[in-house]
C-alpha positions in Angstrom: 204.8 41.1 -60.3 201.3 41.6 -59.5 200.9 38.1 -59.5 203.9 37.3 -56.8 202.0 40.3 -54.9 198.3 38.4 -54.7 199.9 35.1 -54.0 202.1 36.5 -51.1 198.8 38.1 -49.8 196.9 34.7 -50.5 199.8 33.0 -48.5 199.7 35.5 -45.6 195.5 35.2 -45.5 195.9 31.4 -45.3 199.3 31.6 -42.3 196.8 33.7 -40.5 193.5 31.2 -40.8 195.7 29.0 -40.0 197.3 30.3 -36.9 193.8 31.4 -35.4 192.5 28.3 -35.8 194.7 26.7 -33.6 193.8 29.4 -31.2 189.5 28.7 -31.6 190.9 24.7 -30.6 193.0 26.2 -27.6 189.5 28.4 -26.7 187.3 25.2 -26.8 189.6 23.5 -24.4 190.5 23.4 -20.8 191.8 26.6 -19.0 191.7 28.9 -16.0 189.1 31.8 -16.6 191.5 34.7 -16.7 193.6 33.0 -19.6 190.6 32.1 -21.4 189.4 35.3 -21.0 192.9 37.1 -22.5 192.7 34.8 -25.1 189.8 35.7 -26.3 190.7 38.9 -26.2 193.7 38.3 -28.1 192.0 36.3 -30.8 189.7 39.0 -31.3 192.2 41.5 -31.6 194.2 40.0 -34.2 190.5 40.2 -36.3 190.9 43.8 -35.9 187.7 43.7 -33.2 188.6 46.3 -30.2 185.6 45.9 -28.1 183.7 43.0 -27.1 181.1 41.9 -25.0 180.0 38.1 -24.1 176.8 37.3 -22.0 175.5 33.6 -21.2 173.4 31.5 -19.0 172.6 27.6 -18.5 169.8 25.9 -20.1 167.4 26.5 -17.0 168.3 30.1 -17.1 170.6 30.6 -14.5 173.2 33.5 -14.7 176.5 31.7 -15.5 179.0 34.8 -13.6 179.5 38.1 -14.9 179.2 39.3 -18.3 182.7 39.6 -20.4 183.5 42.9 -21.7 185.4 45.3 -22.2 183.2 47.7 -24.1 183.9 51.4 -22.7 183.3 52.0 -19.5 181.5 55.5 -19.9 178.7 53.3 -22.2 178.5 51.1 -19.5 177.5 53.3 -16.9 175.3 55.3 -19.3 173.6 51.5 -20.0 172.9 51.1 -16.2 171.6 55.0 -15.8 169.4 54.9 -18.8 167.9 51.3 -17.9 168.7 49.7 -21.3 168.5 46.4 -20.5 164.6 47.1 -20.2 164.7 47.5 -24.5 168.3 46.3 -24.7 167.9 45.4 -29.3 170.8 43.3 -29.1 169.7 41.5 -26.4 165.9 40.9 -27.5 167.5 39.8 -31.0 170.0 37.4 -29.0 167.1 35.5 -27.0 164.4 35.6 -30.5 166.9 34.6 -33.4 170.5 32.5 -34.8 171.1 34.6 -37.3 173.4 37.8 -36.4 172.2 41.0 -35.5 174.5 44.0 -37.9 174.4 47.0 -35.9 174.5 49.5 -38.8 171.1 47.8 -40.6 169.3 47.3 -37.1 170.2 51.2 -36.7 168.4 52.1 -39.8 165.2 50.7 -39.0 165.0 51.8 -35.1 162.6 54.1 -33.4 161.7 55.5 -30.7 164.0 54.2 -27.3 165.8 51.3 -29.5 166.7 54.3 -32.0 168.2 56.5 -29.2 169.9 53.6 -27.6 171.8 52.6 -31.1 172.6 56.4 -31.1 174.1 56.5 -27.2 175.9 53.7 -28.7 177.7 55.4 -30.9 178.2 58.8 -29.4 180.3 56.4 -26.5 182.7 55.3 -29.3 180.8 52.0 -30.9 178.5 51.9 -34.3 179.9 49.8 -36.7 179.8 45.9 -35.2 178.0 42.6 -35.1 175.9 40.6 -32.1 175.7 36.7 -32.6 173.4 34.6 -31.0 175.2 31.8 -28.9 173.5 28.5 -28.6 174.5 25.2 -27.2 173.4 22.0 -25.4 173.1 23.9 -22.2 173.8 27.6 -22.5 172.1 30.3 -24.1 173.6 33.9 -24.9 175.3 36.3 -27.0 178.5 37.9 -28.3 179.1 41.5 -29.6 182.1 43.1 -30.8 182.7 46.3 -32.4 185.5 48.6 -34.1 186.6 51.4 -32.5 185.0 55.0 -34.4 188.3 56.8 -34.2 190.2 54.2 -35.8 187.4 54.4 -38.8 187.3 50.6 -39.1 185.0 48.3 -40.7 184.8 44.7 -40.9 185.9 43.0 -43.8 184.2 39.7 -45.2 187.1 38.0 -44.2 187.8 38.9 -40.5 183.5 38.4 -40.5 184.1 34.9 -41.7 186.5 34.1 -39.1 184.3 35.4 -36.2 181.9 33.1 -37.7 183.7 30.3 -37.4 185.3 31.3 -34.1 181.9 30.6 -32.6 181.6 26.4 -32.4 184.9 26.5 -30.9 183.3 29.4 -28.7 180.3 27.6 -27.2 182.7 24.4 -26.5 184.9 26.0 -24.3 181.8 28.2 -22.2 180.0 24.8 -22.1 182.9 23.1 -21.0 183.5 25.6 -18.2 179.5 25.3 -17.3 180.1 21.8 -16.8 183.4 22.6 -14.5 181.6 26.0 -12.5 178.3 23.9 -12.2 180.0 20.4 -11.3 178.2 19.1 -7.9 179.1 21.0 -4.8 180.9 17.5 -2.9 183.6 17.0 -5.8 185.3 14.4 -5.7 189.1 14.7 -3.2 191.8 13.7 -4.9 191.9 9.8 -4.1 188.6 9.8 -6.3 189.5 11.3 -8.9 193.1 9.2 -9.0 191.1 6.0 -9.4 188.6 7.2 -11.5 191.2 8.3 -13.7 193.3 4.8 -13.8 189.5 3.2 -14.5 189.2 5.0 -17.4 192.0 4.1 -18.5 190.9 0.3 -18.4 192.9 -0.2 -15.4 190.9 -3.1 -13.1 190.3 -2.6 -9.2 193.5 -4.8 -8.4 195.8 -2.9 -10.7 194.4 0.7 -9.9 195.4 -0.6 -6.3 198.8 -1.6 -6.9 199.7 1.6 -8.6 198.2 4.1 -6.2 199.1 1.5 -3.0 195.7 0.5 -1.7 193.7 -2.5 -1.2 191.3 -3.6 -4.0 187.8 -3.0 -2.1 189.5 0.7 -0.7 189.3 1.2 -4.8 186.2 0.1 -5.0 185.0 2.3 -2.3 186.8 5.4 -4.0 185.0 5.2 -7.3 181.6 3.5 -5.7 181.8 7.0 -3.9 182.6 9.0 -7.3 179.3 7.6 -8.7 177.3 8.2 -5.8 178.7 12.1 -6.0 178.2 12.3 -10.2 174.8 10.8 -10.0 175.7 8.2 -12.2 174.4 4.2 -12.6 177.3 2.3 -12.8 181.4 2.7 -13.5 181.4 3.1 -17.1 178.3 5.8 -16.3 180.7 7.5 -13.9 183.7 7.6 -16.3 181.8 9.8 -18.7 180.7 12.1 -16.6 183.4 12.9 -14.5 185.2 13.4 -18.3 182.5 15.7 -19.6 182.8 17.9 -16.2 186.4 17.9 -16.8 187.4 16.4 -13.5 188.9 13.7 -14.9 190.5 13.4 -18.6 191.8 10.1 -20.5 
């Protein structure tokens, strides 16, 4: 019996790996902000984190939108009265270090400000949780997620080992909506982006006329205009951009 009962708990450990890592692929793909945003939340949820809090910028520094979070809003404004962000621990951690930041340890060895802000922190509802540095080709950033006091939650090795390896898929999906956010401010119309499409395909000049009912040189202007836009050296060049940006996809 006891047995049958570790098994069945191996089993449902392994459905649930299983089932989040389809969502981590889902996260590192395509999709409008507001979805990707609930389904983060989601996929955070169902590792038994509450609260969350996601900051990034691009690889020259630039602020990349708001911040994600929905941490409480009464810490929030406490954040913004008390002028954290000019000792912010999580955040000097984030910009020094890879390795993650564990609230609870960095608590222990605080003083002064840093000890009173870890303290604020957890008067407003947060003490137990984890901040991980977010690196990538070009972004920079963190993530922070917390149980809920009340609910007198801690994180398990398991639900900490699927955060961990939520976080590729993570930095895929914000560079991949970078790329999209940050794409040149002429993007290509829709004529541009149809026969850069079919030429990616392997399609030639001649056939990506036929099929989209213009002349040969028109489609030659089309992409020859694509290029110019994308910064890029020749077709091929063009191709792979336009794919990275996510204006175009095979």
């Amino acid at each position: 019996m006891k047995s049958r009962i570790l098994n069945q708990s191996v089993d449902g450990v392994r459905l649930l790996e299983s089932s989040l890592l389809a969502d981590f692929a889902l996260l590192a793909g395509r999709a409008h902000q507001r979805g990707w945003e609930l389904r983060l939340r989601s996929i955070l949820k169902r590792m038994s984190y509450r609260y969350y809090s996601m900051s990034f910028s691009g690889n020259k520094n630039t602020e990349c939108g708001r911040p994600l979070t929905n941490f409480p809003r009464s810490w929030l404004e406490h954040y913004e009265r008390e002028a954290y962000q000019e000792i912010d621990p999580i955040a000097r951690h984030c910009r020094q270090h890879l390795k993650p930041l564990f609230w609870e340890r960095a608590q222990r060895r605080a003083r002064g400000r840093t000890k009173e802000y870890w303290e604020a922190m957890g008067l407003h509802g947060m003490r137990a949780g984890v901040s991980i540095p977010l690196r990538g080709k070009t972004l920079s950033g963190s993530l922070s997620v917390a149980h809920p006091i009340e609910e007198g939650l801690a994180a398990s090795d398991d639900d900490l080992g699927l955060l961990f390896m939520m976080v590729p898929y993570l930095i895929e999906g914000l560079q991949r909506r970078m790329a999209i956010e940050q794409a040149p401010t002429s993007c290509l119309t829709l004529k541009e982006a149809e026969c850069l499409g079919w030429a990616s395909m392997g399609k030639t000049s001649w056939e990506i006329g036929r099929i989209v009912g213009c002349a040969e040189r028109t489609v030659d202007f089309h992409i020859a205009n694509a290029g110019h836009k994308l910064g890029s050296t020749n077709r091929g060049h063009a191709i792979g951009i336009a794919v990275s940006q996510g204006l175009i996809s095979f």
